[in-house]
N, C-alpha and C positions, 0 to 999 in steps of 0.2 A: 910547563907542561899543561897549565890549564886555560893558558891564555887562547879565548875561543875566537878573536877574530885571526889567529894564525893558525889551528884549526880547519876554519871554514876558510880558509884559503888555501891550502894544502889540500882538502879535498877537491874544493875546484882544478886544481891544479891535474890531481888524477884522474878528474873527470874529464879534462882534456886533454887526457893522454890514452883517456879509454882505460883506466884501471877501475870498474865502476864498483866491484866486490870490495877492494880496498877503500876507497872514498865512503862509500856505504858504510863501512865497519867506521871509521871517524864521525861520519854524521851520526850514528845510533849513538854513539856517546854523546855528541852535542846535545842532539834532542832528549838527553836521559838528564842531562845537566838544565836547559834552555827549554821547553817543551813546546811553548810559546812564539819561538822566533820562526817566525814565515818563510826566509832565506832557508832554512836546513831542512823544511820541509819539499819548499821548491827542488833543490837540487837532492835528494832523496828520491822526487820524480825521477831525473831526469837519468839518476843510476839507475834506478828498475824498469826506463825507456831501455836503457843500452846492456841491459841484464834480458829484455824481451819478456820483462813482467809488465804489462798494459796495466792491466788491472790494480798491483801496488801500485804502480804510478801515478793511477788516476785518485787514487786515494791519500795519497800523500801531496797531489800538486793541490786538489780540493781542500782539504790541511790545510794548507796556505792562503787561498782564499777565504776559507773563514777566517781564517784569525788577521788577513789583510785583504778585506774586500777592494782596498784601491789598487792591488798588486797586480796593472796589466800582463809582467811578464808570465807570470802565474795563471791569468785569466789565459792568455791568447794558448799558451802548454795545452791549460785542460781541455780547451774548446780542438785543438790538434788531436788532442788523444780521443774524444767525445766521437770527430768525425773517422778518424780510423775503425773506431768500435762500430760503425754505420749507426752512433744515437746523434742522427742531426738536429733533433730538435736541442738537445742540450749543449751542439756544437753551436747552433745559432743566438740562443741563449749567452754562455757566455764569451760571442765574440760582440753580441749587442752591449753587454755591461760594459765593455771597454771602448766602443763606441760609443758609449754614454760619458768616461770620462773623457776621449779624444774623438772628437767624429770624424778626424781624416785620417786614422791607424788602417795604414796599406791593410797590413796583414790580418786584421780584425776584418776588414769590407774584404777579403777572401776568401777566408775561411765562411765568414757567414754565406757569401753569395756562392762558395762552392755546397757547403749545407742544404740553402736553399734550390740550389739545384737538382740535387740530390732528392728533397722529398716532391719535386716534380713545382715546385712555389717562383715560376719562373719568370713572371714579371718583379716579383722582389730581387731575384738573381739579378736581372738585367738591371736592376736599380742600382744595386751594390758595385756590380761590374764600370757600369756608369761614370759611379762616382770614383773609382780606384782610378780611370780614365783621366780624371776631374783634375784629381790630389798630384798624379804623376803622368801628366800626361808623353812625355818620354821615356816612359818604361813601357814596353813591348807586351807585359804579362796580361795587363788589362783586355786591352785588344784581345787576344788569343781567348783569354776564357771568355769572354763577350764572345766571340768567335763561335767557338765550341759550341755555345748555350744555343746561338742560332744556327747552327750546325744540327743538330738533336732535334730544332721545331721544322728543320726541312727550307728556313729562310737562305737560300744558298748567295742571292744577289748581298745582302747586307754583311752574310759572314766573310764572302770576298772582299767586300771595303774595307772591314776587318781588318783581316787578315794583311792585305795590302798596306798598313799602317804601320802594324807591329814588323812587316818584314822590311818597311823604308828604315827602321829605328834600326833593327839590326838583322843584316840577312844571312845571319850564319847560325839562325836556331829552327833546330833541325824536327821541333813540336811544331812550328808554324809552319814552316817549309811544308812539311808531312799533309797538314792541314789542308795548306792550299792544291796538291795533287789530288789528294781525295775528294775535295769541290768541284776541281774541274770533270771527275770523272762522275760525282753524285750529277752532275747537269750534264752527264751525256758527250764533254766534250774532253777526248782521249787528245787527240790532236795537244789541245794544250797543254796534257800533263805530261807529254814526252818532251814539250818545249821548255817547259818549268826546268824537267830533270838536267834537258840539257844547259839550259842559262845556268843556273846551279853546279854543275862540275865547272863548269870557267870560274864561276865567284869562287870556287872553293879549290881551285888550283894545288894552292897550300896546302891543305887539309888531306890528307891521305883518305883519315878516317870519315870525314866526311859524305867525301868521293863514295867511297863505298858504302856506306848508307844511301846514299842515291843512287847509285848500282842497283841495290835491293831494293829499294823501292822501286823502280823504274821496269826491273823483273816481273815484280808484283803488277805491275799494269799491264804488261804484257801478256800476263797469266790469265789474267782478268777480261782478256779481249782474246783468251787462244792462243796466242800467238808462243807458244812452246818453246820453238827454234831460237825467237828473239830474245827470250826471257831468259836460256840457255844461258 
């Protein structure tokens, strides 16, 4: 009954099952026995995440970080929880320390360059963006936030090469899809984004739900030029 690495696995085990008040009542005993161990702190976060306690959370994953400052998964948590609270600067802070142990951590260069977006630090965003680009350049997500970032300064030629990259990786995500209508309509050109809508119901044939997300969207452009009847 006192053996803590079966314990701390039993809590995780409820934490992924979503029993987060019962897994919590096991770690408080761990950490009453263990006070020290980083692990029981982390996952104590990540019960008072899914308890909708922020603030425990951010307190108990920071816990863990002091007592293991090389604990990226801990870092990358609190710098998640940092940017929910809108404290970018200490979201950017510690997604840099884990950049500092790994300089190619996807999730690290995200969270920062979405931070830094955030406090309007936008040649360092597009730096971070860059580099995610760099590390994975077959992941679509890069592109997109790159996207976005020049979407926001008004570069609409750049965010459509963008955007065109992430949508060759994969053209069934419906963030960039989105994206790219709303380009063609920020530069004036409606024409294009009912052709988008329609090349997009044939790709997505399949997709029921899709279809209809592009339905609505395609409404909304309609609305957005008047056109009442077609939007109907």
């Amino acid at each position: 009954p006192k053996l803590h690495a079966a314990k701390m696995l039993q809590s995780e085990l409820l934490i992924f099952r979503e029993e987060y008040q019962n897994a919590l009542s096991i770690l408080t005993e761990l950490e009453r026995d263990e006070p020290n161990a980083p692990r029981v702190h982390y996952f104590k976060g990540l019960c008072h995440i899914g308890l909708g306690n922020t603030g425990l959370a951010a307190t108990a994953v920071a816990k863990a970080v002091e007592l293991k400052p090389t604990y990226k998964k801990a870092r990358l948590l609190l710098a998640d929880i940092y940017y929910h609270q809108q404290s970018y600067e200490l979201a950017s802070n510690q997604s840099s320390e884990v950049l500092k142990l790994n300089p190619t951590e996807y999730n690290a260069l995200l969270l920062r360059g979405n931070a830094h977006t955030a406090m309007g630090k936008y040649q360092m965003a597009t730096l971070d963006y860059e580099k995610m680009i760099e590390v994975q350049p077959k992941n679509p997500l890069g592109y997109y936030r790159l996207a976005l970032l020049k979407s926001a300064l008004k570069k609409y030629k750049e965010e459509e090469d963008l955007l065109e990259k992430a949508f060759a990786i994969n053209n069934q995500l419906m963030d960039v899809f989105t994206l790219r209508v709303k380009n063609s309509l920020n530069q004036n050109n409606v024409k294009r984004a009912h052709e988008l809508c329609a090349k997009q119901i044939i790709i997505a044939k399949d997709n029921p739900r899709i279809q209809a997300t592009v339905h609505n969207l395609e409404a909304a452009v309609y609305i957005a030029t008047k056109e009442s009847d077609k939007a109907k």
